[in-house]
Residue, then its C-alpha position, 0 to 999 in steps of 0.5 A: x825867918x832871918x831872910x823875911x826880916x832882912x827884906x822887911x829891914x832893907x824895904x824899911x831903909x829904902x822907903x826912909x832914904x826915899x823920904x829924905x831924898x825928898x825932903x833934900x830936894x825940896x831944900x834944894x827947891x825952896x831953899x831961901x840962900x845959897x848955902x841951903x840949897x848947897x847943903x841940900x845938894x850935900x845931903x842929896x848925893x849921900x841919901x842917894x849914894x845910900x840908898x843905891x847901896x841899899x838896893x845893891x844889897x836888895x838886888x845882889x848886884x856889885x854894880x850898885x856899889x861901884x855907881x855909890x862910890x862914883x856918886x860919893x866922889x862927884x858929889x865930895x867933888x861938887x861941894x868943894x867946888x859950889x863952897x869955894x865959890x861962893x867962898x871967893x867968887x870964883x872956882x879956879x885960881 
């Protein structure tokens, strides 16, 4: 019983991330300034990095968490550098 309950739980999770990854992505699309689609972008990496968690528990598999913890740090990495760019105009110093 506990097993149909943890499937139906993480069937639930995994159709919601998808919703979202959706609606951050038409944000990125339609977004009206800059700022919106960077926070898009933002909201983007980290519904993908959860749900490839989610599918690393589906799955039994570790390589889903190792690709979520890269996925967490390039995407940290690339709002820094899209938000100081648009800070001052320009990545590096």
């Amino acid at each position: 019983m506990s097993e149909l309950i943890m499937n139906a739980a993480l069937f639930y999770a995994q159709a919601t991330l998808s919703l979202a990854a959706a609606c951050a992505g038409y944000r990125i699309l339609i977004g009206p300034r800059a700022q919106d689609r960077i926070l898009g972008l933002d909201t983007l990496y980290v519904t993908v990095m959860l749900l490839f968690l989610v599918v690393g528990l589906r799955l039994g598999s570790i390589f889903f968490f190792e690709a979520a913890m890269v996925i967490a740090v390039m995407g940290f990495v690339a709002t820094v550098a899209l938000a100081k760019f648009l800070y001052r105009g320009e990545v590096i110093e």
